[in-house]
N, C-alpha and C positions, 0 to 999 in steps of 0.2 A: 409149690408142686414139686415132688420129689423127683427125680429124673434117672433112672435107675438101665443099666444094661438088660438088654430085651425091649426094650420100649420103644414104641414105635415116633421119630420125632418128624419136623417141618422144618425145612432151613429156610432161612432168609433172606441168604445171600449165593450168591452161585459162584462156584469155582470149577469152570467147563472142563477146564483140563484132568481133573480129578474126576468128572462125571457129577458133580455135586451141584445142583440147579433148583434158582428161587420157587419158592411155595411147592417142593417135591418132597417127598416121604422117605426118610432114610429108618431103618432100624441101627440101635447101637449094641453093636456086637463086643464092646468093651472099654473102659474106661482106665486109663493109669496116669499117675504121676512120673516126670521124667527130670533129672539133673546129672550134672555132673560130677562127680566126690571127685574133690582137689586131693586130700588124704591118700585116696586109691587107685587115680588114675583112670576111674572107670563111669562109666554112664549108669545110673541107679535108676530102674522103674518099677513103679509099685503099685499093683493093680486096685484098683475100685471098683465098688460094686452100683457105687452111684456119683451122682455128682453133687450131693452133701457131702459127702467123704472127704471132698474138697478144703473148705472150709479148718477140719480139724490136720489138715497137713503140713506141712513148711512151705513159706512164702516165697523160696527161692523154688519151689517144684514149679514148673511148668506141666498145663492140663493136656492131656490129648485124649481122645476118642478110636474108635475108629467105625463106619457107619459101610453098611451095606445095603443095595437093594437090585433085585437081581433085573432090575429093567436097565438099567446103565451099569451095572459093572459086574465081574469074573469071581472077583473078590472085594476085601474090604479095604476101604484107602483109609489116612491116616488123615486126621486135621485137629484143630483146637475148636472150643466153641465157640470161641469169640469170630473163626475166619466165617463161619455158617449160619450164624444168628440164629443161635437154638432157641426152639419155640416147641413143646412139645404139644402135641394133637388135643389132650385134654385143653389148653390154653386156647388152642386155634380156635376148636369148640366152642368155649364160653364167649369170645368173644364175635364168631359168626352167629351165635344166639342171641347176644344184645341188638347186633344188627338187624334182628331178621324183628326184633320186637316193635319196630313202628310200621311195618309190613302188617303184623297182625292183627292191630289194632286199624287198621283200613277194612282189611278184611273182614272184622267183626264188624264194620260202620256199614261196610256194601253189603253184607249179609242179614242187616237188621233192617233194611229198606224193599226188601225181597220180599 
C-alpha cells in the first residue's frame, strides 16, 4: 500500500507529549528526507511525496513525516514512522474485515434457523 502525503494514517504507538496517541487518526501533511552534508556544513532536506520515495533515496537520509489532526494539535509535529507505527486506514480496514468474518458467518447460521 502506497502511503502518500494527504492520506489519512493510524498510529500504533503513542507519543503524548507530541499529542500523537495509539489507534488515533493522524493526516500527513508531508514527507522529507533529512541529513547532514559534512562537504557543506549544512542540514540537507528533501521533500516526498510519499513514502515509496523512500526506498529510491540514500541510506544515510533519515525519514520524517510530519502528521496533523486538529483534535490534539494547533499545528503539525514532527516524527519518524518507525516512533508511530504507521498503519495506514486502508490496512486498518482490511484487517478489521477478516475479523468481522467469523461474526458473519454466525449471523448467516442464526439467520438460517429463523
Amino acid at each position: 500500500t502506497t502511503i502518500e502525503v494527504g492520506d489519512t494514517i493510524v498510529c500504533k504507538r503513542s507519543i503524548p507529549n507530541q499529542g500523537i496517541y495509539e489507534n488515533s487518526s493522524y493526516e500527513i501533511t508531508s514527507f522529507y528526507t533529512q541529513y547532514f552534508d559534512e562537504e557543506t556544513q549544512k542540514i540537507v532536506k528533501q521533500p516526498l511525496n510519499s513514502l515509496d520515495e523512500v526506498a529510491s533515496s540514500k541510506s544515510k537520509d533519515q525519514v520524517y513525516m510530519t502528521l496533523f489532526s486538529p483534535q490534539y494539535h494547533s499545528e503539525a509535529v514532527i516524527v519518524t514512522p518507525e516512533e508511530v507505527g504507521l498503519v495506514s486506514i486502508r490496512d486498518e480496514l482490511g484487517s478489521a474485515a477478516w475479523l468481522a468474518v467469523p461474526g458473519f458467518f454466525w449471523v448467516f447460521v442464526a439467520a438460517s434457523f429463523y
